[in-house]
Each structure stands twice: as C-alpha cells, then as structure tokens.
N, C-alpha and C positions, 0 to 999 in steps of 0.2 A: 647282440643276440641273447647272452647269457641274461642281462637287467631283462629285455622281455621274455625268456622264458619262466623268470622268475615271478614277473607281474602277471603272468596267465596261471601260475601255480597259483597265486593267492586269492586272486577273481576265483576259481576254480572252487578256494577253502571256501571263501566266502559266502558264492552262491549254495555249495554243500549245506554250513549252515544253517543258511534262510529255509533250505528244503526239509533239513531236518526239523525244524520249527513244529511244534504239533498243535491240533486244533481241538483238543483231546485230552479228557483226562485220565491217568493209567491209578487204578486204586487197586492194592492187593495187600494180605497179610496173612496172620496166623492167629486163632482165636485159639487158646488153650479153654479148656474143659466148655466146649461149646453148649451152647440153650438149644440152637438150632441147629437145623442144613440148610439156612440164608441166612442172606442180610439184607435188608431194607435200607436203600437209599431216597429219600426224599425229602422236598419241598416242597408244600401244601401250597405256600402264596405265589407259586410257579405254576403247580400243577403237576411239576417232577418226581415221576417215582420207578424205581428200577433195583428188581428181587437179586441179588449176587448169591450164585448158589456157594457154599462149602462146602468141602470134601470132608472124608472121614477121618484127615488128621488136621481141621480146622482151616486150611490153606482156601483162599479165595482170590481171585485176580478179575480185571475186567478194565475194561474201557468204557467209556462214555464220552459224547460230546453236552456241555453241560452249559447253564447261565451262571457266569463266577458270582459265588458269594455262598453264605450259610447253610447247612446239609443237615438233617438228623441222620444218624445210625441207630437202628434198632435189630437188636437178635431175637425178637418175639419175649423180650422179657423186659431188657432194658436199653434205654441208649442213650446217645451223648451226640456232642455237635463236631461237625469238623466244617474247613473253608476251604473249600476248592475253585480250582480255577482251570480251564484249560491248557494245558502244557504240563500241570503237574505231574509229579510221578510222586505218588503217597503211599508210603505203607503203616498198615496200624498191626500193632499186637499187644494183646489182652489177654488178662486171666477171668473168665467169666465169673469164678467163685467171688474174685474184687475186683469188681469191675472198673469202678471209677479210678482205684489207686493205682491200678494197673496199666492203664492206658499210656503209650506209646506211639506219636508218628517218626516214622523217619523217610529220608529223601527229600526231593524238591519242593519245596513250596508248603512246609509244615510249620514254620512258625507261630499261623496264625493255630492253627487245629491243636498244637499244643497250649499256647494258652490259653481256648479254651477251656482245654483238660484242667488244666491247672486250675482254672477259674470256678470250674464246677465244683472241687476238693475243695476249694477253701469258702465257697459259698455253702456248700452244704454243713462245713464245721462249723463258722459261724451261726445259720440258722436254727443250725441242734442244738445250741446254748438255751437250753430249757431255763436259765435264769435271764436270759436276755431282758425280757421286759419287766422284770423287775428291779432292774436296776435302777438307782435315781438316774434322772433326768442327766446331770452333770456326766454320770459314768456310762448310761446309755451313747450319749453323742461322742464321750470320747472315744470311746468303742469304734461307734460307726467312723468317726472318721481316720482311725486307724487302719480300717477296712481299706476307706478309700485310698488313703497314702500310697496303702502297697499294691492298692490297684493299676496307678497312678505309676509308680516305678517301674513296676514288672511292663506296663503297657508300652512307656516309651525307654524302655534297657535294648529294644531293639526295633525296625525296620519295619514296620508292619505295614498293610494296606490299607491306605487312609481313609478308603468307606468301609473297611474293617473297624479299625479304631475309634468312627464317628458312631457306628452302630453299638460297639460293645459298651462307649461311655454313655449312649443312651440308656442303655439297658443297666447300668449301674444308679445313671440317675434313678430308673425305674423304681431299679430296687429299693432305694434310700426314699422314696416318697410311699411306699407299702411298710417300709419299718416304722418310718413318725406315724404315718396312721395309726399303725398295728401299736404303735407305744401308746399312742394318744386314747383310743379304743380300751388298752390293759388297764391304765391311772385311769380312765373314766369308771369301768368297772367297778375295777379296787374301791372306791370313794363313792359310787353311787348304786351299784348293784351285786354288794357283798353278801353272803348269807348273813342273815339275820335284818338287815336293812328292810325298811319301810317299803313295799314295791311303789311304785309309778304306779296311776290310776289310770282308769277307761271309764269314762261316764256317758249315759245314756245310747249306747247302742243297741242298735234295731234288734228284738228277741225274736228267733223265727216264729214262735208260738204265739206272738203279741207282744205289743209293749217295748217295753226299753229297760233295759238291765247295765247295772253300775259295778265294779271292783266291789263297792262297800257293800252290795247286796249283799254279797256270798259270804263277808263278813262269819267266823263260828265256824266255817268247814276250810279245810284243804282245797286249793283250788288248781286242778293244772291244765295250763294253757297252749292250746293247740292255734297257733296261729300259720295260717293258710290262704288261699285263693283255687278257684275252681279248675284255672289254668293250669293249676303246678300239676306235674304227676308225679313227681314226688313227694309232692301231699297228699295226692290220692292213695299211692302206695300205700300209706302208713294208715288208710282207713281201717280196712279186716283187723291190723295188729290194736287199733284203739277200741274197736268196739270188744275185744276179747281182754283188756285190760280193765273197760269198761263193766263191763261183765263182772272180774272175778272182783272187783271193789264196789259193786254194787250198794253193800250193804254198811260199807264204810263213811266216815264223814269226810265224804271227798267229792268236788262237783270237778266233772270233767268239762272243759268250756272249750268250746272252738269260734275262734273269730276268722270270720273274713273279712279278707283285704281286698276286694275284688275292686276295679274300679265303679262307677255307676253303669257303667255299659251292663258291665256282667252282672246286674245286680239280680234280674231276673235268671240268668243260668243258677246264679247262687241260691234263689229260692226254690227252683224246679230240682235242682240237685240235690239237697238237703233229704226231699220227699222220694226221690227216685232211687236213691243207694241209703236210705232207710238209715238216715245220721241220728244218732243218739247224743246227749250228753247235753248242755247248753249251747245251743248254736246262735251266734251274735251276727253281726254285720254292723263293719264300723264305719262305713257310708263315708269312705275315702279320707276319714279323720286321721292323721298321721301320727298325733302327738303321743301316743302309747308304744307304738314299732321304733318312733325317736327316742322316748327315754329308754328302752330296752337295748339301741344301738341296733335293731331287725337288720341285718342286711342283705339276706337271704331266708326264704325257707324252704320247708317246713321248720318252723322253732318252736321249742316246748320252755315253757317256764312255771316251776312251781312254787308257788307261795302258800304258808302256814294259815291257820285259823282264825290267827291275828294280822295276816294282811300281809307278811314280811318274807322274804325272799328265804325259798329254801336253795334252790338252784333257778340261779336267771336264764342256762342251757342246759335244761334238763335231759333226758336221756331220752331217745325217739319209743316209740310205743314197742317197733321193732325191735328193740335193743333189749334182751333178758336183763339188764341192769337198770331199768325203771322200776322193774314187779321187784328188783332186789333194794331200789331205795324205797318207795312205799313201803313197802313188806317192815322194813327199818322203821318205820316213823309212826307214831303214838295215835291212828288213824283211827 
C-alpha cells in the first residue's frame, strides 16, 4: 500500500507539472528615468504588436501568447531586441538616460535577450571607430576579425537556441559584408574622389533647352551637381532650397547642374516636370548612361557634388541645398 501510495503521489507531481507548463509569455520590469507611459512590443515580419502600459514608478508587467523568436522594445525613443518564447518569464531593467549600457534581463529564458544587449554594445563601439576605415587593409581585417572571435566565444560559452544562433551568425555575416563594402567604397574614394582630384566626366547629355552638354563645357566656372530622378521625393524636397541658393549665386561663376537619372520610361515626366515646377540651373538627362553615378560610387540620392573651374573635385558629397552648410562652403571659395 505504502509503494502505491507513493507512486500516486508522484503521478500527481508529475501531472501538476505538465499543468503548470505555460503557453504564455510573462514579461515585466522597471524602466528607471522613463521616455514614456509604454512600451512597444513588436514584430513587423509577424505582424505582432502590443502597447505594455508603465506606471508612474516605471514598473510594467503583462502577458502575451507570442511566435517564439526576435522582438523589438521601443520606449518612443529608443529600443533594443530581446528573444522570447512562450513559457518565459522575463524581466528587463533599464536606465533610460543609458540605455543600451544599462540593460538588464533576468529570469527564465534570458540568455538569448542578453546577448543580444551585449551584442548591441559592442557593435555600436566598434562602429563608432571614426578611424575604422582608414585603416590599412592588413589592420582593417584584423580588426574585423577580432570582432568576430569574441562573437564567436561569447555565442557558443553557453546554451542558446539554435535558430537563435543560426539567425545572429547571419546577421554578423551581414555585418562583415556592409564593412568590406564600406572599406572598399572609403580606399575607392581616397584614390579616386579626393578633393583636388580630376572629376569623372558626363559626355553628351540631353540639355532640356536643346542640344547636349558635356563636364568640359562648363569648363572656367564652379560646377555643382544635383543628381536626381522625378521619382525621388527626396529630391524633390530639396527643389525650393536649390532654386534659393540658386538665386543668391546668381551672379557668381557658378553653374548649378541637375542631371536626371530617370529611366527612358520617365523620360517624358522628366521633360514635363522640368517646365511644370519652373527648374532653373542646367537641367541634363543622362538617358540611362550609368558611367558617371559609377565613378562617383551614386548609390543613393539626392547627391550633390562640387567641382572647381578646373574640373577637379571640391566635395564629391557636398552638402544638400537644405543644409545652411553649402551657402557656408560657397560663401568660402574664390567664386
């Protein structure tokens, strides 16, 4: 009698257990010197999103039934990643003054959410290395793969969730494939688009006015280059601020030039546009020719680039028309 009453005791733990099991996940903490009175929990590539209110001494708590993996937290100002799963019980505490150095999980199922934190800290000190891509080549990669090492250690010094760890060392590959670029991009620079350097040419592009205009035309003036497409509205933005820059150098030897990139589709919005928001300066079209946005390395705009009287690069990303610090580099230069 005694042996079964004891195997019904433990059937008993047992099934206890399984019942306590949760399908659920419990997320609660303390925000010191809060931004908000919430927090935003969401996942765009889910669809998941849920406001967790905070009290007047920071304290927030809640439940959710979730899809385990990747989360942002944002306090309306900033945020950071954590990794939840159902069953966890997580708690964060933060100082919002530092936010990132501050950060904090504890309880069930935080390993991964902490090293994310961690991850974030030593990526953003890395990337703030404002000498980073100046380094030679040789010291560049040992760098980087210093990075990687300790990524590398710290990832497997514990337990983690292996579509955790398969995601994060993606997202490191990531990273190391935007650094070469971004080095590749700086030594291209350096060695082909430094001030004083010779620019890269544009030859024969369509004049909206007639004809076809060349780099070497403008030859004797100042030249600065507004390259665009009708598409961008970010390029558009920056019309009002160019034709007022325009304006006050008028009388200067300085031709303002704007090229579009538009593809041949757009070629007729790009001529109807020109006339219709009353564009000033030299308007080109360079009829899908790529070779000028290549040597410039274009890879996004709106981009401004100014070149001297003799042809030669004063700024290869000059400062947007919007930006009070154009009218202060003209204003500078022997115009």
């Amino acid at each position: 009698m005694k042996k079964i009453f004891l195997l019904a005791i433990a059937s008993l733990a047992i099934l206890s257990c399984k019942q306590e099991s949760k399908d659920y996940l419990t997320f609660s903490g303390k925000i010191t010197n809060k931004n908000s009175d919430s927090l935003l929990v969401w996942n765009p590539m889910i669809g998941f999103k849920r406001v967790l209110q905070v009290d007047e001494n920071g304290a927030f708590k809640d439940t959710m039934k979730i899809v385990d993996g990747l989360y942002s937290i944002y306090d309306g100002k900033e945020s950071t990643r954590a990794f939840f799963r159902n069953g966890d019980e997580v708690n964060l505490t933060l100082d919002a003054k530092e936010f990132d150095e501050s950060i904090v999980y504890t309880g069930k199922g935080v390993d991964e959410s902490n090293f994310l934190a961690k991850t974030a800290l030593l990526q953003e000190e890395f990337l703030m290395d404002k000498d980073l891509f100046q380094l030679s080549k040789e010291e560049f990669d040992a760098k980087v793969t210093s990075y990687t090492n300790d990524f590398e250690t710290r990832i497997t010094a514990q337990e983690l969730d292996s579509a955790f760890v398969v995601t994060e060392r993606e997202t490191l590959e990531g990273m190391k494939q935007y650094l070469n670029r971004n080095y590749e991009e700086q030594a291209y620079i350096a060695k082909n688009l430094a001030k004083g350097m010779a620019s890269p040419k544009f030859v024969g592009y369509e004049n909206h006015k007639g004809g076809s205009t060349s780099l070497d035309d403008l030859k004797g003036k100042y030249v600065y280059i507004d390259m665009w497409a009708t598409w961008c509205q970010p390029c558009k933005n920056e019309i009002p601020y160019l034709k007022k820059v325009e304006k006050q150098f008028h009388d200067k030897n300085i031709e303002f030039v704007s090229i579009s990139i538009d593809r041949n589709k757009d070629y007729k919005t790009w001529r109807e546009m020109v006339v219709e928001k009353e564009l000033t300066g030299i308007q080109l079209y360079a009829k899908e020719d790529q070779s000028f946005t290549a040597s410039y390395r274009v890879s996004g705009i709106p981009r401004f680039i100014l070149l001297d009287a003799a042809g030669n690069i004063v700024d290869s990303n000059a400062p947007r028309p919007s930006d009070p610090k154009l009218v202060e580099l003209l204003s500078s230069l022997d115009i």
